[in-house]
ZAFIDREN-758982 format. One record per atom (N, C-alpha, C): residue number from 1; residue in one letter; chain; atom name; x negated, y, z negated. Coordinates in Angstrom, 1 decimal. Layout:
N
NODE|num|residu|chaine|atome|X|Y|Z
NODE|NUM|A|A|CA|X|Y|Z .
...
END
This chain:
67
NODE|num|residu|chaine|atome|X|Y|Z
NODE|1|X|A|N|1.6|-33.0|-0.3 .
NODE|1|X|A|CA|1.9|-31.6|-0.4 .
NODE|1|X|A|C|3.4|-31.4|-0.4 .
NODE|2|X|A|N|4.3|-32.6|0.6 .
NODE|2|X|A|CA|5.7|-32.1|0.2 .
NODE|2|X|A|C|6.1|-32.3|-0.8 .
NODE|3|X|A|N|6.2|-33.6|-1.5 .
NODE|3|X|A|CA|6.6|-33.9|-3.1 .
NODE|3|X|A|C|6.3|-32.4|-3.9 .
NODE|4|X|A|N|5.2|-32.2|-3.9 .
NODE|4|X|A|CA|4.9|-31.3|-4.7 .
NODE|4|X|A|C|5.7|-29.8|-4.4 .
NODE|5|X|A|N|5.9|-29.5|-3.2 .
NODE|5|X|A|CA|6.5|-28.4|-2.8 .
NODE|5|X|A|C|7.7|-28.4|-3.3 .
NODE|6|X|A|N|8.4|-29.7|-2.4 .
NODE|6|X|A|CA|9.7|-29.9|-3.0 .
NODE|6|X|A|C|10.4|-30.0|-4.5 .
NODE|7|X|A|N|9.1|-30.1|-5.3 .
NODE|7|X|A|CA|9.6|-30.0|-7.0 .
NODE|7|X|A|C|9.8|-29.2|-7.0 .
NODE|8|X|A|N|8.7|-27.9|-6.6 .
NODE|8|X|A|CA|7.9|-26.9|-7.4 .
NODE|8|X|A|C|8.5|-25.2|-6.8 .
NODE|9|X|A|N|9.3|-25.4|-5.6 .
NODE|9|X|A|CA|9.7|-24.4|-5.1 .
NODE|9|X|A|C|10.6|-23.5|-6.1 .
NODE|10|X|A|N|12.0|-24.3|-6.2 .
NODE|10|X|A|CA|13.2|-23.6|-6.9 .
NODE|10|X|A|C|12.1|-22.9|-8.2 .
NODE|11|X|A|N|11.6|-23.5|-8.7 .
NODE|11|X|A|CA|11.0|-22.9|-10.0 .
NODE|11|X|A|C|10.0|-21.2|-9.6 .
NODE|12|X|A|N|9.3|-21.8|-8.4 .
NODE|12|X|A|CA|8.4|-20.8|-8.1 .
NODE|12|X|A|C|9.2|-19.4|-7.7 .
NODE|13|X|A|N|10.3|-19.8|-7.0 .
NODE|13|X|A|CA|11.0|-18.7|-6.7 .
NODE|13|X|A|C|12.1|-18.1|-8.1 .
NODE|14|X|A|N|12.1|-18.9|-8.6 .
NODE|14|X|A|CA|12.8|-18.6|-9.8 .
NODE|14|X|A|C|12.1|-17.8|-10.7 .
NODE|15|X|A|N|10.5|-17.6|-10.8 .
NODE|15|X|A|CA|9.8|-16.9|-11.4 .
NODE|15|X|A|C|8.9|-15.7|-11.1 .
NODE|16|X|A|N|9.0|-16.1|-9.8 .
NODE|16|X|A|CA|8.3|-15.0|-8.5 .
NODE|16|X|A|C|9.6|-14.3|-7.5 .
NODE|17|X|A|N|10.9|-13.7|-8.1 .
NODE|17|X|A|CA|12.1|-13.3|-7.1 .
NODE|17|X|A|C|11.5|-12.0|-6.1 .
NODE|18|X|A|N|10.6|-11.7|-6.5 .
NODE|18|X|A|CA|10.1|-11.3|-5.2 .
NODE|18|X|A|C|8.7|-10.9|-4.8 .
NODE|19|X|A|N|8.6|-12.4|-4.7 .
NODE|19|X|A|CA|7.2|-12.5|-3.6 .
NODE|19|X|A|C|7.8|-13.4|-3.0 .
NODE|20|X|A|N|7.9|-13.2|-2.1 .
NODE|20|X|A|CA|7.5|-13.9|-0.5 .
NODE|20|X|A|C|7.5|-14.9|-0.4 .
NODE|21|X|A|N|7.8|-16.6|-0.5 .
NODE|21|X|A|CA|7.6|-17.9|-0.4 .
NODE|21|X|A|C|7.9|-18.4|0.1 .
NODE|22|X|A|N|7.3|-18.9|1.7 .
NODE|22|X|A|CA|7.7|-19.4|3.1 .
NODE|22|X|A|C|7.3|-20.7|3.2 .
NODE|23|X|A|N|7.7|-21.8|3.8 .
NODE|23|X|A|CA|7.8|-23.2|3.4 .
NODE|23|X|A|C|8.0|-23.6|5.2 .
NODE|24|X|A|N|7.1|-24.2|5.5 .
NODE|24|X|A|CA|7.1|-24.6|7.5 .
NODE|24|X|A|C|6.8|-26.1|7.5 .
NODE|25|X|A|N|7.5|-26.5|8.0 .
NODE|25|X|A|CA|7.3|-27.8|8.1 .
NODE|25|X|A|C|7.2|-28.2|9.4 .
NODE|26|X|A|N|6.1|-28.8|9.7 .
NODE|26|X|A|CA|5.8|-29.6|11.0 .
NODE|26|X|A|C|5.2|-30.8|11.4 .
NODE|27|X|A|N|5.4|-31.2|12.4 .
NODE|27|X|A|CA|4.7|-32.7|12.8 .
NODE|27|X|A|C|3.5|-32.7|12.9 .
NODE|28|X|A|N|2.5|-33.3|12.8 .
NODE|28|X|A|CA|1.2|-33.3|13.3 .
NODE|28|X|A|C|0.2|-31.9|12.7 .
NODE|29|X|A|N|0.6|-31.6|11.6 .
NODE|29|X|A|CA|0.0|-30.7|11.2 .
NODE|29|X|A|C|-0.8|-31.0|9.7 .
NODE|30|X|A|N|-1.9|-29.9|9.3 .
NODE|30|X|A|CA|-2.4|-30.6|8.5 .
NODE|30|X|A|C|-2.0|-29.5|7.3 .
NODE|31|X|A|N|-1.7|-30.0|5.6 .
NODE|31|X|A|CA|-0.9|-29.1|5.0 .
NODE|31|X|A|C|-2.0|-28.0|4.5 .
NODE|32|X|A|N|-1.8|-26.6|4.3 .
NODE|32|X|A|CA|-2.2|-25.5|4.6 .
NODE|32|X|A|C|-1.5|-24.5|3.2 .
NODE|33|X|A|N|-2.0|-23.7|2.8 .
NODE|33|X|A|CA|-1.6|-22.7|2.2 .
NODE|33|X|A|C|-2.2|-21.4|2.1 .
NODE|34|X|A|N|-1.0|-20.4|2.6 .
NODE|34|X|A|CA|-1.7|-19.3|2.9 .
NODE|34|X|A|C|-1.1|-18.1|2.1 .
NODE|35|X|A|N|-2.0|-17.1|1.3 .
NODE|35|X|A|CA|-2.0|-15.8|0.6 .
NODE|35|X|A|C|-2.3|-14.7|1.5 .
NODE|36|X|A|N|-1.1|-13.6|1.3 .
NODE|36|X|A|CA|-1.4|-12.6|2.2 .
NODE|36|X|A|C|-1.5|-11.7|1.2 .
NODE|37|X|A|N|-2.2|-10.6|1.3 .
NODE|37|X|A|CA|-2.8|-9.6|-0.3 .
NODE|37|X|A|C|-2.6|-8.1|0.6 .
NODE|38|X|A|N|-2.5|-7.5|-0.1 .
NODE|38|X|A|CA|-2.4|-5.8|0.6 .
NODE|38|X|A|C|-3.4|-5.9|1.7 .
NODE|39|X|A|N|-3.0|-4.6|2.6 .
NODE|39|X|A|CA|-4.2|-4.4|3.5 .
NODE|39|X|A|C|-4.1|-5.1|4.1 .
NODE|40|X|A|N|-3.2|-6.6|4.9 .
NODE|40|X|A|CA|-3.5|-7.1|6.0 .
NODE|40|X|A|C|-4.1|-8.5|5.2 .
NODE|41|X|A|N|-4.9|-8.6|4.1 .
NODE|41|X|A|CA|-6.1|-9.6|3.8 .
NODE|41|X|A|C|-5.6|-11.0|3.8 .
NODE|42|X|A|N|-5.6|-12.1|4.4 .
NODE|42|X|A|CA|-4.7|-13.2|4.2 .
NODE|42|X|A|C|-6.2|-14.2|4.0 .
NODE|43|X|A|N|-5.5|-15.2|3.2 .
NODE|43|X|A|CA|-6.9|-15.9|2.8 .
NODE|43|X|A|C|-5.7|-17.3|2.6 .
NODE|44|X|A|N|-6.6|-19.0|3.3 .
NODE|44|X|A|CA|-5.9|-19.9|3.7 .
NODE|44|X|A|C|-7.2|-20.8|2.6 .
NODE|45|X|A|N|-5.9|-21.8|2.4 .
NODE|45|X|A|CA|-6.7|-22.8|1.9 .
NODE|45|X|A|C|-6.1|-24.3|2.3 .
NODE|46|X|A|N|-7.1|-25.8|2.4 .
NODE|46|X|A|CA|-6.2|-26.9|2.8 .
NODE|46|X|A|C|-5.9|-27.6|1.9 .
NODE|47|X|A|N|-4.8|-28.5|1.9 .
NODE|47|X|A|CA|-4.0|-29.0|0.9 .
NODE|47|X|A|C|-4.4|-30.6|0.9 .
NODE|48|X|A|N|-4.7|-30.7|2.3 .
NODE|48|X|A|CA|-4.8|-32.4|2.7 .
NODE|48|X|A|C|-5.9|-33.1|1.3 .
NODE|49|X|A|N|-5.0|-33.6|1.1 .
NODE|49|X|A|CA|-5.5|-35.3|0.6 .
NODE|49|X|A|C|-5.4|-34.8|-1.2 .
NODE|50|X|A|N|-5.2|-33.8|-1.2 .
NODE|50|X|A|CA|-5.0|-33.3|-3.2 .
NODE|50|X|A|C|-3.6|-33.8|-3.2 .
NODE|51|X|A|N|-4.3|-33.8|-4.7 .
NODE|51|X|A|CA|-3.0|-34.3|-5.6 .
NODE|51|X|A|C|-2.6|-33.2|-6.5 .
NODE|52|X|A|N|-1.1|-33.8|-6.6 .
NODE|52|X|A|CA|0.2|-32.7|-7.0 .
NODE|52|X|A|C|-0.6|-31.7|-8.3 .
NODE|53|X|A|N|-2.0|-31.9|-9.1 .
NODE|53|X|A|CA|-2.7|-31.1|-9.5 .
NODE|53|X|A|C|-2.9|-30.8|-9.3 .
NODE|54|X|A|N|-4.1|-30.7|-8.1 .
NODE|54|X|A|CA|-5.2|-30.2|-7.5 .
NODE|54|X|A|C|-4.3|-28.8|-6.7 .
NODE|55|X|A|N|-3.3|-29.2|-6.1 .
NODE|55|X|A|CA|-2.3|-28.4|-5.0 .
NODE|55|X|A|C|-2.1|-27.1|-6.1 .
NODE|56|X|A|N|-1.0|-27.6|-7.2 .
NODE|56|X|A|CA|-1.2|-25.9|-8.3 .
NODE|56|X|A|C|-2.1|-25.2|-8.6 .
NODE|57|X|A|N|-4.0|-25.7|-8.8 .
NODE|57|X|A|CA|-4.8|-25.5|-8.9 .
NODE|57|X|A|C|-4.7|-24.6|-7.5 .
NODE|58|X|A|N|-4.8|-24.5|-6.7 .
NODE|58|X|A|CA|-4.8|-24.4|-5.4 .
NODE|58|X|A|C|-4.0|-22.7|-5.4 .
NODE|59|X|A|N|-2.8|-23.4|-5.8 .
NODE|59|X|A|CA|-1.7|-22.2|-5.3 .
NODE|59|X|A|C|-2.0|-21.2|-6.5 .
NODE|60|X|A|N|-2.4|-21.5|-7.7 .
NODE|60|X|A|CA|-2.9|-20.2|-8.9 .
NODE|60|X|A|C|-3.6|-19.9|-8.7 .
NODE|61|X|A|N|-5.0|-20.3|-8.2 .
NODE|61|X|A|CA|-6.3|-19.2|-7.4 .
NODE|61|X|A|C|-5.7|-19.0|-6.6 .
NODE|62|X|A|N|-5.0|-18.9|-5.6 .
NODE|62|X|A|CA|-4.5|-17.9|-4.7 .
NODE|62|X|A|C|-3.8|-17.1|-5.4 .
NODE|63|X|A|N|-2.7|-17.1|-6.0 .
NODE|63|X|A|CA|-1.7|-16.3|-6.7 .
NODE|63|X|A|C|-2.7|-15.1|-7.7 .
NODE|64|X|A|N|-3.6|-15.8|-8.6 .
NODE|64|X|A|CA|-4.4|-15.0|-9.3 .
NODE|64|X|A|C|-5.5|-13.7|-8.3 .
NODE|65|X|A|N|-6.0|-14.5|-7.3 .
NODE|65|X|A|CA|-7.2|-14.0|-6.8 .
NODE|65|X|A|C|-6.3|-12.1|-5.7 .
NODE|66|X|A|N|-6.8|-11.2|-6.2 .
NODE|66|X|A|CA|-6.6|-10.0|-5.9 .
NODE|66|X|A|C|-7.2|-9.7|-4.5 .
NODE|67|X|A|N|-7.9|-10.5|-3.5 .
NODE|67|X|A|CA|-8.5|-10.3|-2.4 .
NODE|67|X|A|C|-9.9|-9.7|-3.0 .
END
C-alpha cells in the first residue's frame, strides 16, 4: 500500500484539489482506507495484501460509491 500511495498521491491531489487526502503512517498497523461521504457516513476498507491494482480498484469504489 505504500509504493502505491507514494506514486499515486501527487497525481490524486493534483486531480482532486479539493477533496481531502490524508496519508498516516504507522507501525504495527494494518493498511486501511477510509471514505467519509456527507452526513457523518464513513465507510473503511482493508488494503493488506492487494496489489498496486487491486488498491485503485479499492480507492474508485470508494471515490465513486455516493454512501
Amino acid at each position: 500500500a505504500r509504493s502505491f500511495l507514494t506514486r499515486t498521491y501527487p497525481t490524486m491531489k493534483k486531480h482532486n484539489p479539493q477533496t481531502p487526502i490524508m496519508l498516516r503512517e504507522a507501525a504495527g498497523t494494518l493498511p486501511k482506507v477510509f471514505a467519509r461521504y456527507e452526513y457523518g457516513v464513513e465507510k473503511s476498507q482493508s488494503l493488506e495484501g492487494l496489489s498496486d491494482k487491486q488498491i485503485e480498484e479499492t480507492v474508485t469504489g470508494l471515490v465513486r460509491t455516493t454512501a
